[in-house]
Biopython code that builds the backbone (N, CA, C, O; Angstrom):
import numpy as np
from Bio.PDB.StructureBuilder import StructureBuilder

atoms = [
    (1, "UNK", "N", (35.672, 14.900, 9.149)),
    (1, "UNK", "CA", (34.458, 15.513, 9.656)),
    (1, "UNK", "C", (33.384, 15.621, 8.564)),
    (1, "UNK", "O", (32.176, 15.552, 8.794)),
    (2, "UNK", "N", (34.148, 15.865, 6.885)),
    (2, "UNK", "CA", (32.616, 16.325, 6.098)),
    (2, "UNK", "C", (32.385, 14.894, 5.678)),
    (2, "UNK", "O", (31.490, 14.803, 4.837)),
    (3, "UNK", "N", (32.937, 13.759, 6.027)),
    (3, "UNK", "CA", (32.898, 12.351, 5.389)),
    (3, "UNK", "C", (31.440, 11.691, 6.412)),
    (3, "UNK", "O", (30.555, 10.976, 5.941)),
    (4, "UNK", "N", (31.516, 12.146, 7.824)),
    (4, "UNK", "CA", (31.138, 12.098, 9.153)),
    (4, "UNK", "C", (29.312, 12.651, 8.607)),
    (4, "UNK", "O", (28.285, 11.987, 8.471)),
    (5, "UNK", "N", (29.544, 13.842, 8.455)),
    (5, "UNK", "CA", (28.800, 14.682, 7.960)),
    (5, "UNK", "C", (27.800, 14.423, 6.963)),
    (5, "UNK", "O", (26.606, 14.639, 7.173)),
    (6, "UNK", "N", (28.123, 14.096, 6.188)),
    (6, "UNK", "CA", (27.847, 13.361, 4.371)),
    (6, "UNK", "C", (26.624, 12.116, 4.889)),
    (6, "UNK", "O", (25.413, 12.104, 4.670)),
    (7, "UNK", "N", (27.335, 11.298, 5.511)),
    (7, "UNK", "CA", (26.690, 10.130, 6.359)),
    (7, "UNK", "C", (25.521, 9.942, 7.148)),
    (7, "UNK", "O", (24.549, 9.190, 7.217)),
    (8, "UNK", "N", (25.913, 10.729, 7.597)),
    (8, "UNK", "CA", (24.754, 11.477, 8.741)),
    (8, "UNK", "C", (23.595, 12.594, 8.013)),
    (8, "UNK", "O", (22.535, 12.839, 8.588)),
    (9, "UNK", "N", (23.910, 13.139, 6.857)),
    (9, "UNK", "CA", (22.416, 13.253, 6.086)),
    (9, "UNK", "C", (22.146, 12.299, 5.320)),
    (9, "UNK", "O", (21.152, 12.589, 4.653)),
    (10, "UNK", "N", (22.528, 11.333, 5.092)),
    (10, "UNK", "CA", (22.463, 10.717, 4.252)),
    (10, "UNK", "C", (21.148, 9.408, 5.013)),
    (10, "UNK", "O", (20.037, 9.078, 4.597)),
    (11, "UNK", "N", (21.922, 8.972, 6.209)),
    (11, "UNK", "CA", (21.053, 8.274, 6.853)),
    (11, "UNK", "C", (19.831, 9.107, 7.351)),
    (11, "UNK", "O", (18.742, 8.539, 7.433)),
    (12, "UNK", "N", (19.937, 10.269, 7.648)),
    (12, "UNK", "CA", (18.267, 11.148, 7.891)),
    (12, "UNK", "C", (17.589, 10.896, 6.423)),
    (12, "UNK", "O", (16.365, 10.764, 6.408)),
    (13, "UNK", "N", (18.112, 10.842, 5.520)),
    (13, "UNK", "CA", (17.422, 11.118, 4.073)),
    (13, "UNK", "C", (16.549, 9.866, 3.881)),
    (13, "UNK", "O", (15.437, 9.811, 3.356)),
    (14, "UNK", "N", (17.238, 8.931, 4.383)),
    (14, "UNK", "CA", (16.917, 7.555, 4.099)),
    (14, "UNK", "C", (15.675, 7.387, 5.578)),
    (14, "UNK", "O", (14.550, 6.935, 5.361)),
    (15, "UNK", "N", (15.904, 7.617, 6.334)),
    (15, "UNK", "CA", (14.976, 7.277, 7.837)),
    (15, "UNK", "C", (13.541, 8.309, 7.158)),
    (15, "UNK", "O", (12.453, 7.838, 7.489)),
    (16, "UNK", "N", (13.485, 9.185, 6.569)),
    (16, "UNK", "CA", (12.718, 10.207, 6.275)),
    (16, "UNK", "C", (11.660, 9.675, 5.218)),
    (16, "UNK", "O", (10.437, 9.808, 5.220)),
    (17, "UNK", "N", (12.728, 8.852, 4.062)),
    (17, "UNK", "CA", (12.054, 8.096, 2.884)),
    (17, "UNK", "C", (11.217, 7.232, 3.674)),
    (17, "UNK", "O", (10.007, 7.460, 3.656)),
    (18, "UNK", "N", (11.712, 6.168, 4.443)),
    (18, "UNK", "CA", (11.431, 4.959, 5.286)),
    (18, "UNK", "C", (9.842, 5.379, 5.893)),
    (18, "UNK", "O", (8.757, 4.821, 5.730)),
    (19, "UNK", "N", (10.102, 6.207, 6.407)),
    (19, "UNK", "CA", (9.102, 7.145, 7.840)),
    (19, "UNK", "C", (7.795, 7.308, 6.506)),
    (19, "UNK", "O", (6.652, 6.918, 6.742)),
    (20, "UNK", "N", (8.148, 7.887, 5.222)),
    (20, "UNK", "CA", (6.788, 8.203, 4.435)),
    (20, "UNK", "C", (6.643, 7.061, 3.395)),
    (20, "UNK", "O", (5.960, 7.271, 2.392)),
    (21, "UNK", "N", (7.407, 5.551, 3.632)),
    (21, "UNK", "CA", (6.697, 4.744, 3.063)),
    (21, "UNK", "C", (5.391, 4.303, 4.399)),
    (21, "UNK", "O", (4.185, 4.302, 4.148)),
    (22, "UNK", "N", (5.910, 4.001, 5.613)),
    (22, "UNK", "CA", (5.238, 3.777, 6.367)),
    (22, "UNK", "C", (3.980, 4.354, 6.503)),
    (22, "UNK", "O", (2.927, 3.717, 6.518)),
    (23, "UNK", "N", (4.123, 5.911, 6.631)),
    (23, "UNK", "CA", (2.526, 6.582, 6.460)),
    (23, "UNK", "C", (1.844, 6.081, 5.273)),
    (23, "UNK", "O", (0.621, 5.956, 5.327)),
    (24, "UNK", "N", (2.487, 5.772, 4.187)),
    (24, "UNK", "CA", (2.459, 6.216, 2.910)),
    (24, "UNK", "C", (1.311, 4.838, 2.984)),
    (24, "UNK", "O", (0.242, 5.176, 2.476)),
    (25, "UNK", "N", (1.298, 3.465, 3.468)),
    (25, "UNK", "CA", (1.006, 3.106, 3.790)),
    (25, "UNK", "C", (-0.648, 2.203, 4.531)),
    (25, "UNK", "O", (-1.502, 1.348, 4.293)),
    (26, "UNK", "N", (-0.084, 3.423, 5.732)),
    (26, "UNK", "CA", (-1.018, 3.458, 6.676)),
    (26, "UNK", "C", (-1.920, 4.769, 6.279)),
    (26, "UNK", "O", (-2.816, 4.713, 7.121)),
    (27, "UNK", "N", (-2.145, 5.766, 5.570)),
    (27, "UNK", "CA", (-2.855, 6.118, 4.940)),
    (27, "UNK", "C", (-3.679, 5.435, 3.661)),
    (27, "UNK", "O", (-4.612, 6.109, 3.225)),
    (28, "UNK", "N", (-3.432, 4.264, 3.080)),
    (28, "UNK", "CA", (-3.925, 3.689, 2.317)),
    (28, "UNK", "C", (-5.197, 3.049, 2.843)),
    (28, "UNK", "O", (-6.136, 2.704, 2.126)),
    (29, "UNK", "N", (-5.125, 2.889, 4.525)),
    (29, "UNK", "CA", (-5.932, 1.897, 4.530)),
    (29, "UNK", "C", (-6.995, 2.594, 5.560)),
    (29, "UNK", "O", (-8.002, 2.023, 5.978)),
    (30, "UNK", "N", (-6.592, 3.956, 5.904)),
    (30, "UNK", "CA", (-7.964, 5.106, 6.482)),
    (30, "UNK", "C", (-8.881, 5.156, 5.542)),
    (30, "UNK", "O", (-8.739, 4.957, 4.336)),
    (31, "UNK", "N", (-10.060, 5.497, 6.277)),
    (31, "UNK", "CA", (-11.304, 5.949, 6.004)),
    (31, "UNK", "C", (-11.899, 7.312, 5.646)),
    (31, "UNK", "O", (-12.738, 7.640, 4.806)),
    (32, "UNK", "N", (-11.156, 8.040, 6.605)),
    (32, "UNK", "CA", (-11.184, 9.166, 6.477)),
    (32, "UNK", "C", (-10.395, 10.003, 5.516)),
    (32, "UNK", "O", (-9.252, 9.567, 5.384)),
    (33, "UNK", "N", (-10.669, 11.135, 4.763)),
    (33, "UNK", "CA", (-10.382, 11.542, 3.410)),
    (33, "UNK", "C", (-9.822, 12.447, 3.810)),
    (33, "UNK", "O", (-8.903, 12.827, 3.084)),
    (34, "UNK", "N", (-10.016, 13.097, 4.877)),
    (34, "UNK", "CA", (-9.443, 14.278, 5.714)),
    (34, "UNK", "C", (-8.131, 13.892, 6.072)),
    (34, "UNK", "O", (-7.148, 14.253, 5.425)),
    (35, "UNK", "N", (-8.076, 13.200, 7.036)),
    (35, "UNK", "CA", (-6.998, 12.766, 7.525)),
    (35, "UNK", "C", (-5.645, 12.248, 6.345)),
    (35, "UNK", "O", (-4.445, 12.514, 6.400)),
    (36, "UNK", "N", (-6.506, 11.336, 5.208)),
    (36, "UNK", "CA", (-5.252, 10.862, 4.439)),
    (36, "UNK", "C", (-4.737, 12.188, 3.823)),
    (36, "UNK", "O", (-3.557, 12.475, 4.021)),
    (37, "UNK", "N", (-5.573, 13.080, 3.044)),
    (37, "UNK", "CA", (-5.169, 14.010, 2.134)),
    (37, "UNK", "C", (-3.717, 14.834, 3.533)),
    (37, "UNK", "O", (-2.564, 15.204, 3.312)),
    (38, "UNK", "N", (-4.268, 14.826, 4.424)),
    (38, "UNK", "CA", (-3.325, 15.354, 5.632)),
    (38, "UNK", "C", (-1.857, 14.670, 5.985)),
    (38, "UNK", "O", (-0.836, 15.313, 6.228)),
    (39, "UNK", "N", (-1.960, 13.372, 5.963)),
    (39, "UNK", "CA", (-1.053, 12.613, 5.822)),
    (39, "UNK", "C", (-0.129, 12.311, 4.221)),
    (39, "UNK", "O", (1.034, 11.951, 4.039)),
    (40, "UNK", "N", (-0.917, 12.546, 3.529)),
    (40, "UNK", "CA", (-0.234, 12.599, 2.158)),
    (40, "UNK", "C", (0.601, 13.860, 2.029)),
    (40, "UNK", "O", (1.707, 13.800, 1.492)),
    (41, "UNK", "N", (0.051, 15.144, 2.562)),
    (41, "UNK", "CA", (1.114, 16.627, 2.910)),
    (41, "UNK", "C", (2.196, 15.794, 3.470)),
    (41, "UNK", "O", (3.236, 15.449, 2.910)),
    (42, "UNK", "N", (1.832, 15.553, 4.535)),
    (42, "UNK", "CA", (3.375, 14.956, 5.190)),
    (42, "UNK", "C", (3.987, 13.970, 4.571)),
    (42, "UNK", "O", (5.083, 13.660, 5.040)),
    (43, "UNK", "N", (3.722, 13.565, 3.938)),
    (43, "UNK", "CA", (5.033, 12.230, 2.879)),
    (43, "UNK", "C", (5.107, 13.124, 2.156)),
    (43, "UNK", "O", (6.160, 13.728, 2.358)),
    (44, "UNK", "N", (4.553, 13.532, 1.422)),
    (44, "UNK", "CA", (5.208, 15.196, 0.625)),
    (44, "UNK", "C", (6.717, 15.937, 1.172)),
    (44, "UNK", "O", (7.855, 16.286, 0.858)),
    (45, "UNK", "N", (5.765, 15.857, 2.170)),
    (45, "UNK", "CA", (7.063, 17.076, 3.050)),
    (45, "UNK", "C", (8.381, 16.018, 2.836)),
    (45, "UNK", "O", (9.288, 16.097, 2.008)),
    (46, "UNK", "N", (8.152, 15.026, 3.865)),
    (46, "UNK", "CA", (9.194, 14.150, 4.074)),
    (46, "UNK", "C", (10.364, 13.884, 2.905)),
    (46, "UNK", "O", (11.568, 14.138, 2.912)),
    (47, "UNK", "N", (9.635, 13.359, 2.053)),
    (47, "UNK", "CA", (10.222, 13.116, 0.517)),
    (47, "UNK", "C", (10.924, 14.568, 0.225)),
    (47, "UNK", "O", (11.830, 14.594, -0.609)),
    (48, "UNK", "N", (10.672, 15.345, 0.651)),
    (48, "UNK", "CA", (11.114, 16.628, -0.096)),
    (48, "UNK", "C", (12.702, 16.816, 0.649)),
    (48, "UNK", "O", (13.853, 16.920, 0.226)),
    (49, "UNK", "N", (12.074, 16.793, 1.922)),
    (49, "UNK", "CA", (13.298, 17.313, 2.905)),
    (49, "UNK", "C", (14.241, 15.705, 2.740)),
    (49, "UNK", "O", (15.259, 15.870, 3.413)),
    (50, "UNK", "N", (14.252, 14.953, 2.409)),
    (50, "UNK", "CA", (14.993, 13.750, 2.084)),
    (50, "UNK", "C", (16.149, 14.291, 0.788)),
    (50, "UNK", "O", (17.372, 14.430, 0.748)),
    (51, "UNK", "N", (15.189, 14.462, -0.046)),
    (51, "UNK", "CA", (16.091, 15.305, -1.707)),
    (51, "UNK", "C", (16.720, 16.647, -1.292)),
    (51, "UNK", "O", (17.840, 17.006, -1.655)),
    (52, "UNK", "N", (15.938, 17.318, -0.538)),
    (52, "UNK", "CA", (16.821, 18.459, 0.267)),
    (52, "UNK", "C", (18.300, 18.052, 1.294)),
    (52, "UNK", "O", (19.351, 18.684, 1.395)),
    (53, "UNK", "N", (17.940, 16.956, 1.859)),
    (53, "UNK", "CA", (19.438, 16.986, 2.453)),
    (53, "UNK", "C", (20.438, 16.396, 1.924)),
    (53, "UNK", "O", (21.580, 16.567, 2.351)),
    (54, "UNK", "N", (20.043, 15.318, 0.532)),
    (54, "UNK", "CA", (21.127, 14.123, -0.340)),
    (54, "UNK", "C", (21.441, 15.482, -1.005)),
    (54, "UNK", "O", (22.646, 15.445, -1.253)),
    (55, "UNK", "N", (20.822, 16.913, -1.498)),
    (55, "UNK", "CA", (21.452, 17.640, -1.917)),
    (55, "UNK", "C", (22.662, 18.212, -1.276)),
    (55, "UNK", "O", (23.830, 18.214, -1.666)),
    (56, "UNK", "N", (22.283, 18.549, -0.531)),
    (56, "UNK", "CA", (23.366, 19.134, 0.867)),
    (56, "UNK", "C", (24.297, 18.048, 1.028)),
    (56, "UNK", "O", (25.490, 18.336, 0.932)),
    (57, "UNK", "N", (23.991, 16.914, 1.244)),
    (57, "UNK", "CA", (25.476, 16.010, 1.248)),
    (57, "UNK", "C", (25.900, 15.711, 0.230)),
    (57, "UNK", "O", (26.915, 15.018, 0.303)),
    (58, "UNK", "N", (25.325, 16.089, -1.364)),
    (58, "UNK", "CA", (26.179, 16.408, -2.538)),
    (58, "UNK", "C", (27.377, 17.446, -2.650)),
    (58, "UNK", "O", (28.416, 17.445, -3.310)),
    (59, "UNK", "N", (26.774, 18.398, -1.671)),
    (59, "UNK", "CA", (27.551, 19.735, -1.756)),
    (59, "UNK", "C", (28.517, 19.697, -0.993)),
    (59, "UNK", "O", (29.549, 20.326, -1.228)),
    (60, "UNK", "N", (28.302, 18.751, 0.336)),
    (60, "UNK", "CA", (29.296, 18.731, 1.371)),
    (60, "UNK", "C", (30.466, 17.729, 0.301)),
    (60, "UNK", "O", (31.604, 17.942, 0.719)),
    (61, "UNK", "N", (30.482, 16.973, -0.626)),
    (61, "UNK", "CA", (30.933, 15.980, -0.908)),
    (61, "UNK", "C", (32.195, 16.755, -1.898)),
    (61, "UNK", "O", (33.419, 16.632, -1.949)),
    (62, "UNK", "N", (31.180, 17.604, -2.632)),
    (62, "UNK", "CA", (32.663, 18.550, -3.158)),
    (62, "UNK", "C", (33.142, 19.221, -2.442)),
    (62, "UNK", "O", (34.236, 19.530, -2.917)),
    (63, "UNK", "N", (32.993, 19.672, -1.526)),
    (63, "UNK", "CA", (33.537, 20.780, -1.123)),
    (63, "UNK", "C", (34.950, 19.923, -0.157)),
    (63, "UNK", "O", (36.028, 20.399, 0.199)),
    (64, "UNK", "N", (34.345, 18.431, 0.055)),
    (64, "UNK", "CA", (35.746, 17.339, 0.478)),
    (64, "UNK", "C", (36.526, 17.612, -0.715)),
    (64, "UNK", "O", (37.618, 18.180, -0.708)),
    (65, "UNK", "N", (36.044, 17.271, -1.523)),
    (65, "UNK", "CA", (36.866, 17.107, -2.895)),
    (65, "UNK", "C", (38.226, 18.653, -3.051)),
    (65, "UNK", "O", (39.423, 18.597, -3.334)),
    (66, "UNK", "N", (37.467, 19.688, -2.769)),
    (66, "UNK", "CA", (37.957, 20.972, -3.050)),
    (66, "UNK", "C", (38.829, 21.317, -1.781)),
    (66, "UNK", "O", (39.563, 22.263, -2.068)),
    (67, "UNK", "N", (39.065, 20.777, -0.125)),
    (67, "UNK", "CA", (39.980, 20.271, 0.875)),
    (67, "UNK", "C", (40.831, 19.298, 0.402)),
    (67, "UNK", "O", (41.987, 19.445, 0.801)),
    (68, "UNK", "N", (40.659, 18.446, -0.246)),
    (68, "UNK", "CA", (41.689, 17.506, -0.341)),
    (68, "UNK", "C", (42.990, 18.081, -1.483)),
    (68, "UNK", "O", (43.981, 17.381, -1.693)),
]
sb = StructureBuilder()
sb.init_structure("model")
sb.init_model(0)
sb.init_chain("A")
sb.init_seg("    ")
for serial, (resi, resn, name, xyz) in enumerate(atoms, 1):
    if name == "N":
        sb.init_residue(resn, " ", resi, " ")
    sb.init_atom(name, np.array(xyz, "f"), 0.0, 1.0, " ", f" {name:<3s}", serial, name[0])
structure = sb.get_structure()
């Protein structure tokens, strides 16, 4: 289950990175200064909560270690 687990943040972490190259992106090529600085918060965010959950499936990873 925490192997299951591990995986499954692991692939959100990665879809999350993916998701704010894409803005990351498509903010390059707006006009509007408003909008990108707005869109740049959100690849912020994204990126963050990405390192936030590879943390969490660090933790889930010992805590296999400390079951086995």
């Amino acid at each position: 289950m925490l192997r299951s687990a591990r995986k499954t943040l692991d692939t959100v972490a990665g879809h999350n990175e993916d998701a704010a190259i894409s803005i990351m992106r498509a903010a390059e090529s707006l006009g509007d200064e408003l909008l990108r600085q707005q869109l740049y918060r959100v690849i912020h965010r994204l990126n963050q909560d990405a390192a936030e959950l590879r943390l969490l499936r660090d933790a889930l990873g010992v805590e296999e270690r400390r079951l086995a």
